[in-house]
C-alpha positions in Angstrom: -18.1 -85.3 -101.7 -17.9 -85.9 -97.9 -15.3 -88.8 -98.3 -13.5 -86.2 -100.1 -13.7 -83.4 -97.7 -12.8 -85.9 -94.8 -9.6 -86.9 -97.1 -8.3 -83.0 -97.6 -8.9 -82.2 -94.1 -6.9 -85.3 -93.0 -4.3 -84.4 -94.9 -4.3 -81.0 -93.8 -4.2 -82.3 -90.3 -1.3 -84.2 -90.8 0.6 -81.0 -92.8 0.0 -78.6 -89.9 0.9 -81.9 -86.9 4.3 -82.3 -89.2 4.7 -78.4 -89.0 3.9 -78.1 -85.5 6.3 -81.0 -85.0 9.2 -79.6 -87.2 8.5 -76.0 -85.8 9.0 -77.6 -82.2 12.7 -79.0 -82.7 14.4 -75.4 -84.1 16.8 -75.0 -86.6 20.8 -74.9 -84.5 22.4 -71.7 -85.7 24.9 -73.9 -87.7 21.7 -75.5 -89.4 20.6 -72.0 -90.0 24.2 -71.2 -92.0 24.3 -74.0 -93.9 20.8 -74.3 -95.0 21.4 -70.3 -95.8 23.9 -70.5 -97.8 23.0 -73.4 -99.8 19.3 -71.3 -100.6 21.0 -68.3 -101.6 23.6 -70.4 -103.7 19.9 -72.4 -105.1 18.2 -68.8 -106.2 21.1 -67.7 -107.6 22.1 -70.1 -110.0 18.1 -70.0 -111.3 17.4 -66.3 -111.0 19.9 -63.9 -112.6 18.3 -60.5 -111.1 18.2 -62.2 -107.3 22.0 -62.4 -107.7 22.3 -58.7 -109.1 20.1 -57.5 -106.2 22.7 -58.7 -103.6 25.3 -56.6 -104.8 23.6 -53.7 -104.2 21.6 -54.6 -101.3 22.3 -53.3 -97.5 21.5 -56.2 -96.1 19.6 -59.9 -97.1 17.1 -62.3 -94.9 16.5 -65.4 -95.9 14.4 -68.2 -94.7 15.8 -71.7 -96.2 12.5 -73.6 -95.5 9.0 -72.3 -94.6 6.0 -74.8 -93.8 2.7 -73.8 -94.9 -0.5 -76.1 -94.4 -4.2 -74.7 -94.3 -8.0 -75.9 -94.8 -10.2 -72.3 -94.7 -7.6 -71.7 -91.2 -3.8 -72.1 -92.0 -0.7 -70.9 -91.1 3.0 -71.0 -92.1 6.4 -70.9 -89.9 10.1 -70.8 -90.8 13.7 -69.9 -89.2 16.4 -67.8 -91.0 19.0 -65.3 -91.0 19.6 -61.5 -91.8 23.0 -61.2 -93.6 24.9 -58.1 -93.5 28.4 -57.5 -95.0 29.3 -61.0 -95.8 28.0 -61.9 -92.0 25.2 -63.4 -89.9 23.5 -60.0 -87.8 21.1 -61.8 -86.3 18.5 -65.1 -86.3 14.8 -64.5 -87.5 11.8 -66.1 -87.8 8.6 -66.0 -90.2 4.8 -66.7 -89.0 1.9 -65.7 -91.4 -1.6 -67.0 -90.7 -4.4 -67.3 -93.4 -8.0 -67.8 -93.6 -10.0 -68.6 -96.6 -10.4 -70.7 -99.7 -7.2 -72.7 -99.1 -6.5 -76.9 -98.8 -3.0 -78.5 -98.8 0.0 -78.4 -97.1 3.7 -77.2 -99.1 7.3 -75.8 -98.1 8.9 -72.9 -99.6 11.9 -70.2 -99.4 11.9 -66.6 -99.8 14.4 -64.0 -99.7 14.4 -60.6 -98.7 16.7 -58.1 -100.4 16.7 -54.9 -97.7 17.7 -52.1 -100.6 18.0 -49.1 -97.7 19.9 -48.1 -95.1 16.6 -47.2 -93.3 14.9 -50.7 -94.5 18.1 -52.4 -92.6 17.1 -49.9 -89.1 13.8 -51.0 -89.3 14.1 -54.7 -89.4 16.6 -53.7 -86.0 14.5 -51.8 -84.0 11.3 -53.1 -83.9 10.0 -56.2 -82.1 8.5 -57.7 -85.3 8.0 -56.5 -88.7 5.0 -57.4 -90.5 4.9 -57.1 -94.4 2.9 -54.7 -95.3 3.6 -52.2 -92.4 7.0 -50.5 -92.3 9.5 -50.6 -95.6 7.6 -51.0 -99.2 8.3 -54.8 -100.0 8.1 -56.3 -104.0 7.1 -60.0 -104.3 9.3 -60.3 -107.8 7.7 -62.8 -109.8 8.1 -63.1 -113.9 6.1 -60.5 -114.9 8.0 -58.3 -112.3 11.3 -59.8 -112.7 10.4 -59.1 -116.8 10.3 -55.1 -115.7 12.7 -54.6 -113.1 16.6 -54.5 -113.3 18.8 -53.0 -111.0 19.2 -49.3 -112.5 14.8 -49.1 -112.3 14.5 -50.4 -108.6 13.1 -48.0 -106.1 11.6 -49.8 -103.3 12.6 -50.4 -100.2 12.8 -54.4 -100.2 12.0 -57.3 -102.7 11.2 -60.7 -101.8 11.6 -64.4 -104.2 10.0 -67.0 -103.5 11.2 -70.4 -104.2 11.8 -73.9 -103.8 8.2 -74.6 -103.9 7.3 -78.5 -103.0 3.5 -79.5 -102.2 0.3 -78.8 -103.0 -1.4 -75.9 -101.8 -3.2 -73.5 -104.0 -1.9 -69.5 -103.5 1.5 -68.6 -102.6 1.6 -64.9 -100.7 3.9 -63.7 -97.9 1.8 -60.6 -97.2 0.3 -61.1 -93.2 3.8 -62.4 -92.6 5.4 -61.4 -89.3 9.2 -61.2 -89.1 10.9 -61.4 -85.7 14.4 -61.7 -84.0 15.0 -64.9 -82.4 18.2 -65.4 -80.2 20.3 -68.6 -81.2 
């Protein structure tokens, strides 16, 4: 059990010093672009109701590549983009931290489909939106994605996760904190 314990929180280690690491050398605002576009293209071509959403959305954020690592303490951190009329409004970044029963390290995307005018105004005048305070946000998973189309939404925001790699138990982006970044 101990050899065990000492092996998970090792690997933890490592996960968060890689993070850390990665975190350290930002993203260049080209890298931001490309990586972007190439995650929106991804969740489109693998999620029908993501692709509907963006017609009718004000405005999209998305983060290409968030690092998440954790033993009991962990945190996650990511760079991306809020995209408004076909153009780049402004560089973000995501930081959540965690406690509890967690072990593992894993990267992920997510998406943000702003739905409202006043969703959009939020995001631009405060100094950094948490989820959970501010406009109503939908993690859209099956079951919700089962239920929801474009004529029933009525929340302010919803959020898709993908591109999971690792292994990390629990996947939430509730405690996140959004903030603009200048690039």
């Amino acid at each position: 059990m101990k050899k065990t314990r000492n092996f998970i929180f090792a690997l933890v280690l490592a996960a968060l010093s890689f993070a850390v690491a990665g975190s350290a050398h930002a993203a260049t605002s080209d890298d931001l672009d490309r990586d972007s576009k190439q995650a929106l293209t991804q969740l489109y071509k693998t999620n029908t109701l993501a692709e509907e959403l963006s017609h009718k959305a004000k405005a999209i954020l998305v983060f290409p590549n968030i690092v998440k690592a954790g033993l009991i303490f962990g945190g996650a951190y990511g760079e991306g983009e809020l995209r408004q009329d076909e153009k780049i409004d402004g560089y973000y970044n995501s930081v959540s931290g965690s406690w509890g029963l967690q072990a593992g390290a894993q990267s992920y995307g997510y998406v943000v489909f702003l739905m409202t005018d006043s969703a959009v105004q939020y995001i631009h005048d405060t100094h950094g939106w948490e989820i959970g305070v501010g406009p109503t946000v939908v993690l859209v998973d099956e079951g919700v994605a089962k239920n929801l189309s474009t004529s029933t939404m009525k929340d302010d925001a919803y959020a898709f996760v993908f591109s999971q790699q690792g292994l990390m138990a629990g996947l939430s982006i509730e405690g996140t904190k959004i903030s603009h970044i200048k690039r």
